[in-house]
C-alpha positions, 0 to 999 in steps of 0.5 A, spaced: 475 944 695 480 950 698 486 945 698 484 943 690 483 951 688 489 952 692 493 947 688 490 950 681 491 956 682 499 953 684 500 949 677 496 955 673 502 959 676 507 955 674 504 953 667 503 961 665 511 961 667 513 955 663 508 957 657 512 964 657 519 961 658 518 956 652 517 962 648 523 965 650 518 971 652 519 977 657 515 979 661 514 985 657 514 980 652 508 978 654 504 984 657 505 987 650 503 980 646 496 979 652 494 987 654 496 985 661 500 988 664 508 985 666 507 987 673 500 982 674 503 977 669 509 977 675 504 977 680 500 971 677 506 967 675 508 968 683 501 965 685 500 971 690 494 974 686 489 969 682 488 972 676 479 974 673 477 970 668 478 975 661 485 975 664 487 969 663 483 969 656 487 975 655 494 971 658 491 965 653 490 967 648 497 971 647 499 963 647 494 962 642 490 957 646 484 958 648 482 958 656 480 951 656 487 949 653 491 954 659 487 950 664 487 943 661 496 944 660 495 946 667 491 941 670 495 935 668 494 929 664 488 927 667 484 921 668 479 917 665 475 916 670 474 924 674 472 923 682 468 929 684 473 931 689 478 930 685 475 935 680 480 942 679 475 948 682 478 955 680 475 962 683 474 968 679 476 973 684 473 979 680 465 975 679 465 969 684 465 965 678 466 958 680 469 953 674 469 946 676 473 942 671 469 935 670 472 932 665 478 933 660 483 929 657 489 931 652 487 925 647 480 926 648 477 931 644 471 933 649 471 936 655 466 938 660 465 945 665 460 945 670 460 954 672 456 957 678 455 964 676 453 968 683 447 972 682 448 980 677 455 977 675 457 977 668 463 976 664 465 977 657 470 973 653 473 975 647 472 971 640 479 968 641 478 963 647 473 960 642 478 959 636 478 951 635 473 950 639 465 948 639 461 949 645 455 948 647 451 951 654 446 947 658 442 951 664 441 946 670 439 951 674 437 959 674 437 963 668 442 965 664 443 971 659 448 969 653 450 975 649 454 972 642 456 976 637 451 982 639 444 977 639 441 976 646 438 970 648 435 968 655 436 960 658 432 957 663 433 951 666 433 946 662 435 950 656 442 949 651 444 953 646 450 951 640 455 957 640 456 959 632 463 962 630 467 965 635 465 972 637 465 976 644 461 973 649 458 975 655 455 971 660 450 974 665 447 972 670 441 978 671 438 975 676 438 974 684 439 967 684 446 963 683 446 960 675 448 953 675 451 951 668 455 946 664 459 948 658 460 941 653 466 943 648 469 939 643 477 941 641 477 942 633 
């Protein structure tokens, strides 16, 4: 598994520059654009930091794509058939999120995420990694605390919520078990 999240980490660097680079864009070009400062952008396109998760919403979201667009141009092309050891594994320094890309194809308008949330961690993505995009959150294991759009709902196993329009979101896991959850989304 260190072996794929190190190659992802590899190709997101790479895909950050590029996505930069075919814009024409600075670096300060880019920091101003995302809030995120030039010299961690020149970190992240270097690979010698991997950046959190509201990070690369941040850097995503200044490409005006969604996290899930950022990731998918970063992962390939993909394969309709997507082995388990071949699934991309990314590690969110910050929370220890652990985000496996199940399946995603660029001429498929689904893709499926399956997170590992460790014990009191939280993230909260803006509104703008939910443009263009319909999710739906399924709780396989644990209990998971949405926040969208200031409503609170609690899922347990088993549980699924349909996400609305796009609003800031946090998802928190409150208690001292890890959270196991798959995020089914449809690009629009």
């Amino acid at each position: 598994m260190d072996t794929i999240m190190d190659d992802l980490s590899r190709r997101l660097a790479q895909r950050l520059r590029l996505e930069r680079d075919s814009r024409g864009w600075s670096l300060a070009d880019l920091a101003e654009r995302s809030g995120v400062s030039k010299a961690t952008i020149s970190k992240i396109e270097r690979a010698e930091v991997s950046p959190t998760a509201v990070v690369l919403v941040r850097l995503a979201s200044a490409f005006d794509l969604t996290l899930a667009g950022l990731m998918l141009r970063a992962e390939g092309q993909g394969e309709r058939l997507s082995r388990a050891s071949e699934q991309p594994v990314w590690r969110d320094p910050e929370t220890g999120y652990l985000r496996t890309q199940v399946f995603n194809r660029p001429d498929h308008p689904l893709e499926v995420i399956r997170v590992e949330l460790p014990a009191r961690q939280r993230v909260t993505l803006p509104a703008s990694s939910y443009a263009h995009i319909r999710q739906v959150v399924w709780v396989q294991a644990g209990a998971l605390v949405i926040i969208e759009a200031g409503e609170r709902y609690l899922l347990g196993t088993g549980d699924c919520l349909g996400f609305g329009p796009p609003a800031e979101t946090t998802f928190a896991n409150e208690s001292a078990a890890p959270c196991t959850y798959v995020v089914a989304l449809a690009r629009s």
